[in-house]
N, C-alpha and C positions, 0 to 999 in steps of 0.2 A: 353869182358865179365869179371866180377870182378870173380878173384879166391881166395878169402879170407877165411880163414876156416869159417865162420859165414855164407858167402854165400854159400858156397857147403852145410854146415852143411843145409840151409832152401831149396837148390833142393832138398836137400835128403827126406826130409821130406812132403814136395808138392803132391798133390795127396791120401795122405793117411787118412785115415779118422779116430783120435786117441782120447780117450776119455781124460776127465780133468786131469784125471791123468798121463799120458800120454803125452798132452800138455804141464805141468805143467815141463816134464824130458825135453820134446823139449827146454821150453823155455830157461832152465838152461844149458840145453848145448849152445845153442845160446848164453849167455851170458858168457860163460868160453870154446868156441868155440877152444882157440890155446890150451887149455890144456888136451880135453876132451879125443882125442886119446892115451892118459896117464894115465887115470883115471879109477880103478878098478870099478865094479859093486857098491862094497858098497860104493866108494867112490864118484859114481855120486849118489846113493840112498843115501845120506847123503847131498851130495849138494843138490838137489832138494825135500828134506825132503817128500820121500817114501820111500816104502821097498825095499828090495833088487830082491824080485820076481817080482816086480811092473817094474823096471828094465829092468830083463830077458823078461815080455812079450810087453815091448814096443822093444824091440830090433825083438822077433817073431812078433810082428804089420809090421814091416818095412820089412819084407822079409828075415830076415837072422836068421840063426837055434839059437841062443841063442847072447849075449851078448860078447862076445869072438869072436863071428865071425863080429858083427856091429864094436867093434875098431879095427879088424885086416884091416879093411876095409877101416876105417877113417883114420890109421898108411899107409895104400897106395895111398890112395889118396893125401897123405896132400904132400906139397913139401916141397922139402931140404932147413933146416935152415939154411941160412949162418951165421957166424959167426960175429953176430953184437956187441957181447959184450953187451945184454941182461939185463942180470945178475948185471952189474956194472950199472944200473940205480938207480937212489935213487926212493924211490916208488914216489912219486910226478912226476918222469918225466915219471913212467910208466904208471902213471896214467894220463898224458898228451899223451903217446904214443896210450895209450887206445883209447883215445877219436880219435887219428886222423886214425887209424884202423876204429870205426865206421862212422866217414863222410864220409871216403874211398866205406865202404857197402852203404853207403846212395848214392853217387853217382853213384855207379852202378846200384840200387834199379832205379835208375831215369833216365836210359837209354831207357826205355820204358815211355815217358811221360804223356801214354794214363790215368791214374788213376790219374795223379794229374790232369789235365786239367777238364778228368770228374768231379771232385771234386770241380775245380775253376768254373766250370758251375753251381753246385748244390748251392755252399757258393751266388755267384751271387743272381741266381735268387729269396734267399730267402728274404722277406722283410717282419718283421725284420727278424734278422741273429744272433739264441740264439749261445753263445759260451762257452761251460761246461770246467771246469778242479776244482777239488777240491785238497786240499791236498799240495803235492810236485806237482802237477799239474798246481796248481793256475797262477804261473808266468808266465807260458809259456801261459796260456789262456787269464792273465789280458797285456802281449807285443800283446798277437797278435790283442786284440781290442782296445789297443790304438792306433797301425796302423792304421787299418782297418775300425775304425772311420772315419778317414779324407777322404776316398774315398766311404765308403758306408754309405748308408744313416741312416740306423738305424743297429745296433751292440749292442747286450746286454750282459753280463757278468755276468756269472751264476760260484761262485765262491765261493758261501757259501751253505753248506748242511742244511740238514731240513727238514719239511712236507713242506715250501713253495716253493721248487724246482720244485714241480707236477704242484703249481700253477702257478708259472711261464711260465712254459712252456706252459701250456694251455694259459696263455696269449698272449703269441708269436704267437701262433697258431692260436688264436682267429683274431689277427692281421693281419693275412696272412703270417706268417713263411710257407717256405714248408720243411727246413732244420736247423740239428744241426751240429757247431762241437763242438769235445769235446778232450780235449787232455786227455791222459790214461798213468799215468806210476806208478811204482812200489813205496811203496805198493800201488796194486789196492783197492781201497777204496769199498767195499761190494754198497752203496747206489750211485757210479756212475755206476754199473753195471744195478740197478736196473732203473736209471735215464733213460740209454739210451732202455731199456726196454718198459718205459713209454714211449717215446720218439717217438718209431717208433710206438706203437701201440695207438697216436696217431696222426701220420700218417706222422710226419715227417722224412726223408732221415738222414743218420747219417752219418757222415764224421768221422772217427779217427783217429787222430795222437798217436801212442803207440808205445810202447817200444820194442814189437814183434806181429809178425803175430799169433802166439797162446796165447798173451793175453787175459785174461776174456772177456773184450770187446767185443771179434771177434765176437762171434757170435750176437751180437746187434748192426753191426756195416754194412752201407749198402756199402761202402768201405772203408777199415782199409788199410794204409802207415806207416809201420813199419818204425822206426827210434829209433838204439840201445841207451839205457843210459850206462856211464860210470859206474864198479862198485869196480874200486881198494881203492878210498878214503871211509873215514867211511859214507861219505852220495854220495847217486849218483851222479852223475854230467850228465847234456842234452843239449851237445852242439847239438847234432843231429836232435832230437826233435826240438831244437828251432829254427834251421838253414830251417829242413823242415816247420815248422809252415811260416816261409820267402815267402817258394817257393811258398806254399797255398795262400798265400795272392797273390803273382804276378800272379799265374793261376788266382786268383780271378781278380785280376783289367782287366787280358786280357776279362773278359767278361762283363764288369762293363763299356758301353760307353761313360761315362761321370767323369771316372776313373781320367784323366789327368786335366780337367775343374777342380775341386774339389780341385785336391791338389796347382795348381796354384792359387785358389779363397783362400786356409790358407796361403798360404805363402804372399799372399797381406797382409791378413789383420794379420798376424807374423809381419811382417813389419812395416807395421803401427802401433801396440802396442807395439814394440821394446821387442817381445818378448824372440828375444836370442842375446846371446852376438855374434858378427859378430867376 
């Protein structure tokens, strides 16, 4: 079982039913998870741009008498820092240390494989298979359908905003999509909330890859795969994201039986057009 403060921080919070605002404290302590146990009231209502009373009653959401009593709480559980000489990192490698901290959560996320599998069942069976990310999102949506091309038959790439994204999607639909995914990370862009909105309430299955389990998305989401973004450099960094967008694809091809036929028929004719340098 992964014991990473990011993990403990997301059992802590499991079960509980918190409003957006609320969410919005969750999500920010998840993403400042080693430091949060350290962090004054105002100083997390400052990081997750609420109030300070906003604060005090997610701390009474969660069970404990006030805000004082949730970090004395987080200060017991967390375990003893050894002495790694921290400190003497230059930010560039903390921000490399960062990221290897979240694939760490991401593998233990995935010790249960039952929600990715479902997921490679859902991407499977759709035909076609729309695939959303706008924004900082785009890249991780336009890698994963250039894979996912070679083995599935049709993959669309929905990677520009607009009124024509409604229509898209009705096209997919029309075609016999039964499923979306859509990758989701910071900042969440207001019209892919509304995307996946439309999305299911015409009647397809949402898959997401996001940056937390109380991302905006979640609740448009028919299963949501947290995978943290890096946030010490001045723009995110998604090794996580993209590494899980990988795993999605391999749950996909396990149900895709012509998965292996497919990539052996590109590499022939790779081959024969002398498409890469050997």
């Amino acid at each position: 079982m992964n014991d990473s403060p990011a993990a403990r921080l997301q059992l802590l919070f499991e079960g509980h039913r918190l409003t957006p605002t609320q969410r919005r404290i969750a999500h920010s302590m998840v993403r400042r998870a080693a430091d949060v146990p350290f962090l004054s009231s105002v100083e997390l209502a400052e990081l997750a741009g609420v109030s300070q009373p906003s604060v005090t009653r997610f701390a009474v959401a969660l069970g404990f008498d006030g805000y004082p009593a949730l970090r004395k709480h987080l200060r017991e559980v967390a375990p003893p820092e050894a002495a790694t000489g921290k400190d003497a990192l230059n930010e560039y490698q903390q921000a490399v240390q960062a990221e290897i901290e979240n694939l760490r959560h991401l593998s233990a996320l995935l010790e249960d494989p039952e929600p990715v599998e479902r997921a490679g069942r859902l991407l499977a069976a759709s035909r076609p298979l729309p695939v959303l990310g706008l924004r900082a999102a785009s890249s991780q949506a336009r890698g994963f359908v250039y894979f996912a091309s070679k083995v599935h038959p049709d993959v669309r790439l929905l990677d520009e905003g607009g009124s024509m994204l409604a229509d898209r999607i009705d096209a997919a639909r029309l075609a016999g999509a039964s499923a979306l995914l859509c990758f989701a990370l910071p900042r969440h862009p207001k019209e892919v909330v509304e995307t996946l909105a439309y999305a299911r309430s015409a009647g397809l299955s949402v898959v997401t890859v996001a940056d937390s389990a109380f991302a905006p998305v979640a609740a448009h989401s028919d299963v949501l795969i947290p995978a943290a973004v890096g946030t010490g450099l001045a723009f995110d960094t998604a090794c996580a994201p993209m590494l899980l967008g990988r795993v999605l694809l391999e749950a996909m091809c396990d149900d895709l039986p012509d998965a292996q036929a497919r990539l052996e028929d590109f590499d022939t004719r790779a081959a024969a057009r002398g498409l890469f340098v050997e």
